[in-house]
C-alpha positions in Angstrom: 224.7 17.6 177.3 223.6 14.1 177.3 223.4 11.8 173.9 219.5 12.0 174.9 219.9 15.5 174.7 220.7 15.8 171.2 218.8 13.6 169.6 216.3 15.6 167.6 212.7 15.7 168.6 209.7 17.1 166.5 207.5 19.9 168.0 204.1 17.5 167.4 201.9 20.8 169.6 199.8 21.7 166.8 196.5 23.7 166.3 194.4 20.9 166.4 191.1 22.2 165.2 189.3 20.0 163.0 187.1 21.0 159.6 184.4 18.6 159.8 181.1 17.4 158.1 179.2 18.4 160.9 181.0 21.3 162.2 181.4 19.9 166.1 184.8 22.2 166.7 183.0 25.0 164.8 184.5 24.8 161.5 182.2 22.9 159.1 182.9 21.6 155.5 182.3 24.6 153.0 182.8 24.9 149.5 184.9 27.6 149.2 185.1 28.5 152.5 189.2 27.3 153.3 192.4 27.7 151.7 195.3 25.1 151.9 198.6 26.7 152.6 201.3 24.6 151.9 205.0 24.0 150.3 206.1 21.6 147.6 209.3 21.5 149.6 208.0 20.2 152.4 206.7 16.4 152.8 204.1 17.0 155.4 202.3 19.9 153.2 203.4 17.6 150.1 200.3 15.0 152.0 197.9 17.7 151.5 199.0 18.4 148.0 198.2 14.7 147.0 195.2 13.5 148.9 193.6 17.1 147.4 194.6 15.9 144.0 193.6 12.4 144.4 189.9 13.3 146.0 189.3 16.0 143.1 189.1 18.5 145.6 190.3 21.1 143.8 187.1 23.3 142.9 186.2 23.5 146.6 189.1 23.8 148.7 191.6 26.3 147.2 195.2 25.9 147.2 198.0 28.5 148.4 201.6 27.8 147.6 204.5 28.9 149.3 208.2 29.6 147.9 210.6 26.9 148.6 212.5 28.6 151.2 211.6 30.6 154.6 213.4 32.5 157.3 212.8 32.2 161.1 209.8 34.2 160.6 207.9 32.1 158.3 207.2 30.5 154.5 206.4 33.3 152.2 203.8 33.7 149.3 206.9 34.7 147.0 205.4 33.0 144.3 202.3 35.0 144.1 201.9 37.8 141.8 203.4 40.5 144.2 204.6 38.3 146.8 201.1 38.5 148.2 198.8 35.8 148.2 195.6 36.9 146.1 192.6 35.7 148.4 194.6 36.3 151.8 196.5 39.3 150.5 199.0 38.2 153.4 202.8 38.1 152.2 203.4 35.8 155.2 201.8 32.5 156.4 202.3 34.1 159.8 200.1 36.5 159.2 197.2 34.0 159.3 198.6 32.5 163.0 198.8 35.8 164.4 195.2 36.5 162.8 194.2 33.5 164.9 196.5 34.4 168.2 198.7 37.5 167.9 201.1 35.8 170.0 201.1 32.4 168.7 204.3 30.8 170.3 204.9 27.9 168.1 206.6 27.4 164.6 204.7 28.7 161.8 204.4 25.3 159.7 202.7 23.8 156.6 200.2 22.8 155.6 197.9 25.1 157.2 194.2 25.3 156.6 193.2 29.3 156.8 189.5 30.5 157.1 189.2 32.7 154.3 186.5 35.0 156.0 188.6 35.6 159.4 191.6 35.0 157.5 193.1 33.0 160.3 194.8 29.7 160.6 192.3 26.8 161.2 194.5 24.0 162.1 198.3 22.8 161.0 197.6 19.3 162.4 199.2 17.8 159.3 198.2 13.8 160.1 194.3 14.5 160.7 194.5 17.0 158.1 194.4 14.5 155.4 192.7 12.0 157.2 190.0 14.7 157.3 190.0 15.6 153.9 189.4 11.9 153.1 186.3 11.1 155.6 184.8 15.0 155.8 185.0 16.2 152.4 183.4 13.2 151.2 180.1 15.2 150.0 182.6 17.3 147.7 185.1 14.2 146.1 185.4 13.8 143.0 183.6 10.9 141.0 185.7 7.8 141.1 187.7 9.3 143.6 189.6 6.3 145.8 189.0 5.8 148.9 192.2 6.8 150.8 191.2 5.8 154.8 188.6 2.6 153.9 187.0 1.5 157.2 187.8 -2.0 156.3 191.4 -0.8 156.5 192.2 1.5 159.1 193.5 -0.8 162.0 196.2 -1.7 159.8 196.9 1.7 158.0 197.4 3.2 161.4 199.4 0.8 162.5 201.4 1.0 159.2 201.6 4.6 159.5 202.7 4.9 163.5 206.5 3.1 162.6 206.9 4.4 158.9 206.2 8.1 160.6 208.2 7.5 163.6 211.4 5.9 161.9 211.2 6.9 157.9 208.9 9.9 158.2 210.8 11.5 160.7 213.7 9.1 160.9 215.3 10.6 158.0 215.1 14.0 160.6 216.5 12.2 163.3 219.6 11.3 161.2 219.9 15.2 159.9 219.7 16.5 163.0 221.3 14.5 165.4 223.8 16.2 167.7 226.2 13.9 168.5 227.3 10.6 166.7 225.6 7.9 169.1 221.9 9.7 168.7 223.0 9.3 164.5 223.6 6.0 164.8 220.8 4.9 167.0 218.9 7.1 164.0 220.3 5.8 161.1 220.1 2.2 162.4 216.2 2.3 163.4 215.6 4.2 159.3 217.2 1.3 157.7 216.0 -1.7 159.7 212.3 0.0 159.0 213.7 0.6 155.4 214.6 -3.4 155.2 210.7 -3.5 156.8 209.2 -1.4 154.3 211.6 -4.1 151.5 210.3 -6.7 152.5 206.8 -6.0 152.7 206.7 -4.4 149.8 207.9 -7.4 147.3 205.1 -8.7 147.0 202.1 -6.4 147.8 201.6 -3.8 145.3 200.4 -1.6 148.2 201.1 -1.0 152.0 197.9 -1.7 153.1 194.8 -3.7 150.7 194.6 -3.5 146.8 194.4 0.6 145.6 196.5 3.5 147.4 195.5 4.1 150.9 196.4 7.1 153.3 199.7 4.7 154.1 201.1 4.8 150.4 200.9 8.8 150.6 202.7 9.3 153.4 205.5 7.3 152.7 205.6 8.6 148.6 206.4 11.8 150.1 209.1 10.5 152.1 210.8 8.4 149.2 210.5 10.9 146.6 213.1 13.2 148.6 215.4 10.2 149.7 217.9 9.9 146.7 217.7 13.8 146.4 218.1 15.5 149.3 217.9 13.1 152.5 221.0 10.2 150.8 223.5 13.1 151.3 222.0 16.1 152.6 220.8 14.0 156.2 223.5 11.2 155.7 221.1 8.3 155.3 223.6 7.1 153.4 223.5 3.4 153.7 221.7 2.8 150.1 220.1 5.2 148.3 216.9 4.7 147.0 218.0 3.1 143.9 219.4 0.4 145.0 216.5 -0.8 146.7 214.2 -3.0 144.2 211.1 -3.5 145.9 211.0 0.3 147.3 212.3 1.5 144.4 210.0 0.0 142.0 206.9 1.2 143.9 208.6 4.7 144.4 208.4 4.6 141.0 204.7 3.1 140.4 203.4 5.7 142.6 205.1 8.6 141.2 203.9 7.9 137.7 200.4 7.3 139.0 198.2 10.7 138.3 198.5 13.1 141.6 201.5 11.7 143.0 204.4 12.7 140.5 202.5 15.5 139.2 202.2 17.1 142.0 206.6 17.2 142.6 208.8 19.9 142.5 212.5 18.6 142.7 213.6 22.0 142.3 211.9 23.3 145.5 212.6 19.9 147.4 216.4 20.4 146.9 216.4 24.2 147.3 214.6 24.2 150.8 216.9 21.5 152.4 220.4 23.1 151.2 219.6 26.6 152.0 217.4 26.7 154.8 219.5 24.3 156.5 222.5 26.4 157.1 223.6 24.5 160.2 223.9 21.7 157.7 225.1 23.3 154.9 226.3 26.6 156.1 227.4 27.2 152.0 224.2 27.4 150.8 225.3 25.2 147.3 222.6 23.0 146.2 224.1 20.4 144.2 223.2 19.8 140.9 222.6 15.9 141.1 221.1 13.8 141.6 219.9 12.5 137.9 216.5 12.0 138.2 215.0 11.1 135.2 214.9 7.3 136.5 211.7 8.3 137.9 209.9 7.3 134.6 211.1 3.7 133.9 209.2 1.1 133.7 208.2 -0.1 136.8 206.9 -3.6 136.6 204.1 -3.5 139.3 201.4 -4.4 138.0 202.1 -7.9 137.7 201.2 -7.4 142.1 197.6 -6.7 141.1 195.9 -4.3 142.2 194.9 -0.9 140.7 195.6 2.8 141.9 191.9 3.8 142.5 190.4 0.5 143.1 187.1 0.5 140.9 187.6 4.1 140.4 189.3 6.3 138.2 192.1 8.7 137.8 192.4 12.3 138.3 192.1 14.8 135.3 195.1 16.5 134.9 195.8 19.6 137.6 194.5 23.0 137.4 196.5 25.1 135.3 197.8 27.6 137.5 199.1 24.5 139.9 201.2 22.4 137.0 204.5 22.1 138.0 206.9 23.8 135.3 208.6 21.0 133.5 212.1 22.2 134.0 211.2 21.1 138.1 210.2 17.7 137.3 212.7 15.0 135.4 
């Protein structure tokens, strides 16, 4: 097999359905119409979880959450009271593919948007998911909710976004999973020289992209927030951790204590997921107890960037109640 061979590549063939203002693929904007599936474990749901919490979403669009860890069949709605989900009754998120195509070939992955009246998967396109939820839902957001994909913005956010997703994003996967040592070099070489990027950029801009947190910022948080803990050791992206970067770590940090971005983290799910799902990895199943975590809450020293989380807006109230993440999870 060559080195090209093993270098890991992401399945990107979603469902690619879209939930829009207007309907045009046949699946318009409805209160209460949709539930988000998704994982705290898992960064691309993790996206949903925020922009949901940031836009105020929550009365409208209902949120599912999965246990921390799956088999090959699919994440599970362990959590639930019965291991069912209460407005899908499924026990299985591939319960709502097969609703949509009985013999739906590809991976069953969150976050999923599921029509509550057919009960079937919608779409598990995880990048225009939240795009959508930021330019479709608008009739629903909150007051004072930011605005996460401005039009001002949006050359340079998806430029941003194309190399943080392609070498952070899914770098960090292309160092776990590489199958020989020349496709983890190549890996760990392209995560760190966009890490460096990221540094750099990042000293003296409060934000990736403009003045208030954007689409850009939300997509890396979710990547940062699982670098010391699971991806440092776990994927051997071991060339700094997290920590011992200033710039990245003080905006880590500034983001995580902003309202819907560390409230919405589950360390204990995050760590669980990687160590025992990955059993090619870590065939023992041992989740280690570190890393200490409770750094998270320092004083962060961003402000003096300018800037403000929600631009002229305002925070998010606090989260639902049965959607708080237990305290014991956190830091």
């Amino acid at each position: 097999m060559s080195s090209v061979e093993k270098e890991y590549r992401r399945d990107t063939a979603y469902i690619e359905d879209r939930i829009t203002a207007d309907g045009r693929d046949g699946w318009p904007v409805e209160p209460g119409r949709y539930r988000l599936v998704v994982s705290r474990a898992c960064p691309w749901a993790s996206r949903a979880v925020v922009s949901r919490r940031l836009l105020g979403l929550e009365p409208v669009l209902g949120m599912a959450i999965c246990g921390p860890t799956h088999d090959e069949r699919s994440w599970t709605f362990d959590l639930a009271p019965g291991g069912r989900d209460p407005v899908l009754g499924y026990e299985r998120l591939q319960e709502a593919y097969f609703a949509r195509d009985p013999e739906y070939p590809k991976g069953i992955t969150v976050p999923a948007m599921v029509d509550i009246p057919t009960r079937a998967v919608v779409t598990n396109d995880y990048a225009q998911l939240t795009l959508d939820l930021a330019t479709e839902w608008t009739a629903h957001v909150r007051d004072g909710a930011p605005d996460l994909y401005p039009d001002a913005w949006r050359d340079e956010i998806d430029e941003v976004n194309d190399w943080v997703y392609r070498d952070v994003n899914n770098g960090v996967y292309r160092c776990g999973f590489a199958g020989d040592q020349e496709s983890y070099d190549g890996a760990y070489d392209r995560l760190f020289a966009a890490l460096d990027r990221l540094e750099e950029r990042l000293t003296s801009r409060r934000y990736l992209v403009g003045d208030h947190v954007t689409e850009a910022d939300i997509r890396l948080f979710t990547t940062l927030v699982r670098f010391d803990a699971v991806y440092h050791g776990h994927f051997k992206c071991n060339r700094n951790k997290l920590i011992e970067l200033p710039a990245l770590w003080a905006y880590a940090r500034d983001l995580f204590q902003t309202p819907g971005f560390g409230d919405t983290v589950d360390f204990v799910h995050i760590k669980r997921h990687y160590y025992v799902v990955h059993q090619d990895i870590n065939p023992t199943g041992i989740v280690p107890r570190g890393p200490r975590l409770d750094g998270w809450l320092t004083p962060h020293g961003r402000e003096a960037l300018g800037g403000s989380p929600f631009g002229d807006g305002t925070p998010p109230g606090p989260p639902v109640p049965d959607e708080v993440v237990p305290a014991e999870h956190w830091v």
